[in-house]
SEBAMAR-36794 format. One record per residue (C-alpha): y, x, z; residue in three letters. Coordinates in steps of 0.02 Angstrom, whole numbers, plus 50000, padded with zeros to 5 digits. Each point is the difference from the previous one (the first is absolute). Example, Ala and Ser with C-alpha at 12.3 -4.5 7.8 and 13.67 -1.06 7.14 Angstrom:
<rs>
497755061550390ala 501725006949967ser 
</rs>
This chain:
<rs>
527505429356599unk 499175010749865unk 500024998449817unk 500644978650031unk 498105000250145unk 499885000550174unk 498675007950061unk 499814995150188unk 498615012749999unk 498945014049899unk 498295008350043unk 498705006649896unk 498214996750065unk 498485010849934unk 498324997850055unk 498285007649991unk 498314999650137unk 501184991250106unk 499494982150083unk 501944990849994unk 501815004649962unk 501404997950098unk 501294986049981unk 501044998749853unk 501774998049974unk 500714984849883unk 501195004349867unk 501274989149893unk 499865000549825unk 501315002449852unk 501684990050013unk 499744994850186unk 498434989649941unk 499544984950091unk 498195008550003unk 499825011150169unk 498575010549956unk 498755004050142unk 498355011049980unk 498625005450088unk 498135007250011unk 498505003250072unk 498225010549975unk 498404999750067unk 498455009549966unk 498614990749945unk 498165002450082unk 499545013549878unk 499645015150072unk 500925011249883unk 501945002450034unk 501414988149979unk 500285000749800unk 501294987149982unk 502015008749986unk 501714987249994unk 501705004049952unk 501364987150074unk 501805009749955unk 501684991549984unk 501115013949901unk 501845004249898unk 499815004449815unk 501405001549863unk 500974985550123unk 498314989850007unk 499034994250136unk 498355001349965unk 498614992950107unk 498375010849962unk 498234991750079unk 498195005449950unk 498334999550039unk 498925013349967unk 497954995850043unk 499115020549984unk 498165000649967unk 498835015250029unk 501415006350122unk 501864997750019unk 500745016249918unk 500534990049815unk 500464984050113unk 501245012450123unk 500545010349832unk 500734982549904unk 500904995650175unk 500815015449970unk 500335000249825unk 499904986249888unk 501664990150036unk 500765016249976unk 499315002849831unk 500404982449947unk 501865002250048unk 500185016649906unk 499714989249842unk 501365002449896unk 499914981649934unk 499774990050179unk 501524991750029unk 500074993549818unk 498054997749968unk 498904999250165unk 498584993949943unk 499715013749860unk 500735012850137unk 498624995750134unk 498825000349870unk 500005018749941unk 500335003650184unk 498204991950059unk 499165013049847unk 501065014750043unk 499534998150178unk 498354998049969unk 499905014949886unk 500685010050113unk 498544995050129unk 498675000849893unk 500815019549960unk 499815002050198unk 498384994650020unk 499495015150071unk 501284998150141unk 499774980650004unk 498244997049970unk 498824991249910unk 500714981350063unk 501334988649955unk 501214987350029unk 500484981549971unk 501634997250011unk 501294982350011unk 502135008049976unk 501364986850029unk 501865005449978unk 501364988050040unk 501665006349923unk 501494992750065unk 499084987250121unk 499964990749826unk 498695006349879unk 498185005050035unk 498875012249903unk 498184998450024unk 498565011549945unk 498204999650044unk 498505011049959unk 498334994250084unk 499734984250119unk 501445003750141unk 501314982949956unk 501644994749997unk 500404982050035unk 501884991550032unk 500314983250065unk 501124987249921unk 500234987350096unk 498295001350106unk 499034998949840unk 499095017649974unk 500195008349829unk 499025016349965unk 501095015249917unk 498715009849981unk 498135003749891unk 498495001050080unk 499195012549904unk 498314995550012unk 498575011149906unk 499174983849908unk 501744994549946unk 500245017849920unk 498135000649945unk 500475001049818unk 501085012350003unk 498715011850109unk 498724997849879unk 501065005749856unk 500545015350085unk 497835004750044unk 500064992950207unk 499234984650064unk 500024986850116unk 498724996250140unk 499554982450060unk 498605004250132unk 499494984650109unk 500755002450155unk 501375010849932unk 501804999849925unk 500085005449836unk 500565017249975unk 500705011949876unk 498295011149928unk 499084995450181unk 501595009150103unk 501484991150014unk 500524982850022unk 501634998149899unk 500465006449812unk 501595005950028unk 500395014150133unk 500985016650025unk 499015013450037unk 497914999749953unk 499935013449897unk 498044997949980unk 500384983549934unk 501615002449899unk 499344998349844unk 499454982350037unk 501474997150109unk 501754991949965unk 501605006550085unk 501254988849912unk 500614987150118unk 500474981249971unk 501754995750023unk 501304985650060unk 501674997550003unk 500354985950112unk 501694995650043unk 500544995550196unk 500814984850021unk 500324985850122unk 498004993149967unk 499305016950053unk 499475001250196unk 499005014850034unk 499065015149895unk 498155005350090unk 499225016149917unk 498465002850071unk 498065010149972unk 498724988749961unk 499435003050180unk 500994986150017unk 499644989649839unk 498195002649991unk 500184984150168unk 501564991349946unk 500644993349855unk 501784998649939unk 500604986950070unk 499124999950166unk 500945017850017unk 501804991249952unk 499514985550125unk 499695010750137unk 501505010050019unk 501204986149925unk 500664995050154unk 500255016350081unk 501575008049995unk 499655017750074unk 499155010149855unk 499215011050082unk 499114986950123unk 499554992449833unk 499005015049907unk 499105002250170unk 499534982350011unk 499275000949820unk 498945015250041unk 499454991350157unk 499384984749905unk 498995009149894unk 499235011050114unk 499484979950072unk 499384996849852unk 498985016750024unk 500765010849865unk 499195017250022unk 501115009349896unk 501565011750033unk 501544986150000unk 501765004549947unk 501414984750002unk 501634998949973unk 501084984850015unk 501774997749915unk 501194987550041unk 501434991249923unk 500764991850137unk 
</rs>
């Protein structure tokens, strides 16, 4: 017993240009929680023929007597280098706020800009791409913290019923505010709409070329884990581009194994002929 948990076991998983991960462990939140928490992912490279892009972070860690679950999704474009540097960075930089146990939200917000200032200061190193990226922390097997910038999702389950945690951020949603700050949005037939012709969401790490049109601040939720809530899928929109919410929660409802689940999503929608780079991962509240 630690800190009033039992934690049958810990592992941190990181990922990057990799095709699956290997089995997770299941962990017992705060208080001896009725919840058993297992977790699990998987990748696959889409039929582009540029390198996998897409990075995940699946960690189960100790802070200040916490337990803190961190998951993310992290979809690169024009390469992989800002994708691989907010693997490595950006939960770190959110947990250095002095405020996050007592204000989260506000916390995880000046992280996402200091993180991306700090990329856009390394563009040299990182290149001229960027980065959408979907953070979920779950503190205490309890509460759960989710940010988005760009069109990689969050979605929970409560009671089989899919609910969306996170904001697609879509250029014609954001068209407004582009146009104010001197970008635009295409509509070409045939095409999605995109960010002055380039890129296909508003809000991104990374871009520098773009930045002036382009948002870093992130949407987010504080949802709170209880007894409804059955499983948490973060995934690229490799994966939601074929499937919608609720076809995701239906298909891995009934599967206990975690893992087994975020590869079973991936190899729906690579039935459903998704061509893009697919990162899943699959929690559950058992």
């Amino acid at each position: 017993m630690t800190g009033g948990r039992e934690i049958l076991h810990k592992m941190k998983e990181r990922a990057c240009f990799i095709p699956s991960m290997p089995d997770s462990p299941d962990t017992r939140g705060k208080g001896g929680a009725s919840k058993r928490i297992a977790y699990g992912s998987h990748l696959v490279k889409g039929k582009s023929n540029h390198a996998m892009e897409d990075c995940l972070v699946c960690e189960f860690k100790q802070v200040n007597n916490n337990e803190l679950g961190l998951f993310a999704i992290f979809d690169g474009h024009m390469g992989h280098d800002v994708a691989n540097y907010l693997q490595t960075h950006l939960f770190g930089n959110i947990l250095k706020e002095h405020d996050f146990w007592t204000d989260a939200e506000s916390a995880t917000r000046r992280a996402y800009q200091t993180t991306d200032k700090d990329i856009l200061e390394k563009a040299f190193q990182l290149g001229k791409g960027g980065s959408t990226a979907v953070t979920a922390m779950l503190i205490n097997g309890q509460t759960l913290v989710v940010a988005n910038v760009g069109d990689s999702r969050a979605v929970i389950s409560k009671k089989s019923v899919a609910k969306q945690l996170s904001v697609d951020h879509e250029p014609n949603r954001e068209k407004d505010i582009i146009e104010s700050k001197g970008g635009f949005v295409s509509n070409l037939p045939g095409d999605v709409p995109r960010v002055d012709g380039q890129l296909a969401v508003a809000r991104a790490f990374g871009d520098k070329s773009l930045k002036r049109h382009l948002s870093s601040d992130p949407d987010v939720v504080i949802e709170l884990i209880d007894n409804d809530v059955d499983l948490l899928i973060l995934a690229s929109d490799g994966l939601w581009k074929v499937m919608s919410n609720q076809e995701a929660v239906d298909c891995v409802k009934n599967m206990k194994d975690a893992k087994a689940a975020a590869k079973h999503l991936a190899e729906v929608a690579i039935s459903r002929k998704s061509k893009d780079d697919i990162s899943c991962i699959v929690v559950k509240f058992q």
